[in-house]
N, C-alpha and C positions, 0 to 999 in steps of 0.2 A: 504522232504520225512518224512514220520511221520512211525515209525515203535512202535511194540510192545513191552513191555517186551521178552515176549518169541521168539518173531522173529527176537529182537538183538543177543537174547542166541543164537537160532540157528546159526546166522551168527556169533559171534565168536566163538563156539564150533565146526563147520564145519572147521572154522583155525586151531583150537587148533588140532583137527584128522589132519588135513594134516602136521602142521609142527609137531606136540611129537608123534601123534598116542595117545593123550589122550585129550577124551570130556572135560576133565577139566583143562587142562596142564600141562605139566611139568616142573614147575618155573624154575627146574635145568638142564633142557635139552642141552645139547653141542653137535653140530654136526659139521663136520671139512668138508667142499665139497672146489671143485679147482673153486669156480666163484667168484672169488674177483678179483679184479685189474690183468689183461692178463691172466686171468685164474689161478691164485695163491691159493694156499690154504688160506682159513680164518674161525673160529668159526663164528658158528651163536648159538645164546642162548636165552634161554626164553622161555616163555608161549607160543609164537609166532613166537621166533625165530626173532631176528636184526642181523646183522650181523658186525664182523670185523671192515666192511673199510666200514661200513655204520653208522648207529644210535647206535652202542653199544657204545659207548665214553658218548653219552648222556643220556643213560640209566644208567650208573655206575655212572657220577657225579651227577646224582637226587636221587641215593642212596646213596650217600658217604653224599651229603647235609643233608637227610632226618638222618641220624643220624646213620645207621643201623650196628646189630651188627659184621658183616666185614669191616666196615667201611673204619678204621684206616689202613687195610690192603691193601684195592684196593684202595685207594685215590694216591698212586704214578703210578700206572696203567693207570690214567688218559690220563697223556701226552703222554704217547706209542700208546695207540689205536689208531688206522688207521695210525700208523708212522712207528711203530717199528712194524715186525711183532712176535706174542703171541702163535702160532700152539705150535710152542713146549714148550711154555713154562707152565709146568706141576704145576707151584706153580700157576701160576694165573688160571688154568682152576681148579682146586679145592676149590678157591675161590668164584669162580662163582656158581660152583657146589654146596658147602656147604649153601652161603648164597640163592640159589633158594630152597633148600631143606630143608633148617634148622629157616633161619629171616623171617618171618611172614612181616617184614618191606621188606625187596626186593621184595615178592608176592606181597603187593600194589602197592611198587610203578612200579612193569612191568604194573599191570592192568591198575595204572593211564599212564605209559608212552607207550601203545600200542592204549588205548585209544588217548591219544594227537597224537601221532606220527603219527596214521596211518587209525583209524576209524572216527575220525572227519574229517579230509580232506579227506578221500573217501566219506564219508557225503556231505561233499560242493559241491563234485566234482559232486556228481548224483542231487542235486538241482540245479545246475546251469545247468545243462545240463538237465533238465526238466524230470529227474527220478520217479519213483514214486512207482515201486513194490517193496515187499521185495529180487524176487530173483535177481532181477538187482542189489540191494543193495549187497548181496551177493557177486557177480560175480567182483562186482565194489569193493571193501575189498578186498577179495583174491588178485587183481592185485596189488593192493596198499603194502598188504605185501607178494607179492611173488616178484614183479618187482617195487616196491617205486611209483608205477604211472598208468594210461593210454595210453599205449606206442604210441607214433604219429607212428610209421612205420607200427604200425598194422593196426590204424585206417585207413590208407593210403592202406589196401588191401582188404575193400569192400565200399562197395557202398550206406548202407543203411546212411540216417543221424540222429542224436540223435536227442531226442523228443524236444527240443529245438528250434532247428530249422524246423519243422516240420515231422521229419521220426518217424516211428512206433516204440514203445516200445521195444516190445520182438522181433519185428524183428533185431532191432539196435545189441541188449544181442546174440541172436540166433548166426547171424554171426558175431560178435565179439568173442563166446566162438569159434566158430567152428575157423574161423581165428588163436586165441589162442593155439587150437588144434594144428593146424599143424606146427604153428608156435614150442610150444616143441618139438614136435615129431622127428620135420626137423633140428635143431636148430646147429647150428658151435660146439656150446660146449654140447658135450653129456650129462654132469650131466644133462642136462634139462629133456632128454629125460621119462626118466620113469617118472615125476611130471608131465604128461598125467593124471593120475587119477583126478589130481584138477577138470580138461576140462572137463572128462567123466561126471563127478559127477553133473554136472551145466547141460549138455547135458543128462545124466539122470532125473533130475526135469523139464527142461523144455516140456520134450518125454511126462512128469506126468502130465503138465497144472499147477503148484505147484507155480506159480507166487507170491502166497502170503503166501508162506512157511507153509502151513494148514495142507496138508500131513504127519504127521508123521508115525514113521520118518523118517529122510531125512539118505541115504546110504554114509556115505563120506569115502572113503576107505577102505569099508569092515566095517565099523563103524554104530551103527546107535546112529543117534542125534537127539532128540526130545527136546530141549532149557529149 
C-alpha cells in the first residue's frame, strides 16, 4: 500500500482524536479504564495511548535506553509493568505525565514506538492481505491500536473475503467496520460501549466515497482532521 504524506497524517491524527481528543497528541495523556487482565483497572498513556498489561514496559525501556530526562527515575518501573499493578501508584503516573509534557526525548521516541509497535504491522497486515486504499489503511490502524490486531472472531461474523483472496475492497472495510460496530456496542465489558464513535467515523467516510482520504476534513469525534 503506498500511502501519502498527508494521508499517513490523517491516519494517525484520526488516532491521536480518538485516544487524547488531540490532532496532534497528548504525549502525557493518562487514562485509568477496567480493560486489562479480567477487567482490572490499568493506565493506558501516550500519543496513542499503550496500555498497562500491554506495550507500555516497552515504551518506557526505549525511553530509559534512549537516555531521556526521567530516565533515571522510571528505569526501576521497568520490571513492575504488566506484573505489579501501577493504578495507584501516583509517583509513577507523574512520571509519565511530566516526561510526555516536559522531554522532547519521550515525544520521539512514542512517535518512533507507536510507529514500530503498531503502524507498521497494520501496514503488513493490509499488503498481505491485498489492501490498497487509504481508508482501509485507516480502519486497519485504529484496530491494531484499539484491539493490538484483526480480531479472527469478528472476521468470523461476515462473509465477504479480503482482496487477497479475491473479495472486494470496500466491501471486505464496509462490513468489517459495521461488524466492529456492534461488536462495541454489544460488548460483555461496557467500557467498550461508547468507543462507537471510532465505527461511526470510518462509516461516516465510507457514506462520503472518501476511499482515499481526499475529503477534507475528515470528522473524528467531533474533531476535524485534515493531515
Amino acid at each position: 500500500m503506498e500511502l501519502t504524506n498527508q494521508q499517513k497524517s490523517i491516519c494517525q491524527q484520526v488516532i491521536n482524536v480518538f485516544e487524547t481528543g488531540s490532532v496532534e497528541g497528548d504525549y502525557s495523556c493518562i487514562s485509568i479504564f477496567a480493560d486489562g487482565p479480567h477487567k482490572t483497572l490499568q493506565i493506558t498513556y501516550g500519543r496513542s495511548q499503550t496500555t498497562e498489561y500491554g506495550n507500555l514496559q516497552e515504551l518506557i525501556s526505549m525511553y530509559v535506553d534512549a537516555g531521556g530526562t526521567y530516565s533515571d527515575q522510571l528505569q526501576p518501573y521497568i520490571s513492575q509493568i504488566g506484573t505489579t499493578p501501577l493504578v495507584d501508584d501516583d509517583d509513577f503516573k507523574k512520571l509519565l505525565k511530566d516526561a510526555g509534557k516536559n522531554d522532547p526525548v519521550m515525544q520521539q521516541v512514542q512517535d518512533d514506538f507507536f510507529e514500530k509497535r503498531y503502524f507498521l504491522p497494520a501496514m503488513t497486515w493490509a499488503d498481505n492481505n491485498g489492501f490498497e486504499l487509504p481508508l482501509s489503511m485507516l480502519v486497519i490502524y485504529d484496530s491494531y491500536i484499539h484491539s493490538g490486531r484483526i480480531p479472527d472472531f469478528l472476521r468470523q461474523r461476515f462473509t465477504e473475503s479480503p482482496p487477497i483472496k479475491g473479495g472486494d475492497e470496500k466491501t471486505w472495510i464496509t462490513q468489517y467496520v459495521n461488524t466492529r460496530q456492534d461488536w462495541l456496542a454489544t460488548a460483555d465489558n461496557p467500557v467498550l460501549h461508547p468507543t462507537v464513535y471510532r465505527t461511526q467515523c470510518f462509516l461516516n467516510e465510507i457514506a462520503r466515497d472518501n476511499w482515499d482520504l481526499s475529503l477534507i476534513p475528515v470528522k473524528a469525534h467531533g474533531i476535524d482532521v485534515s493531515g
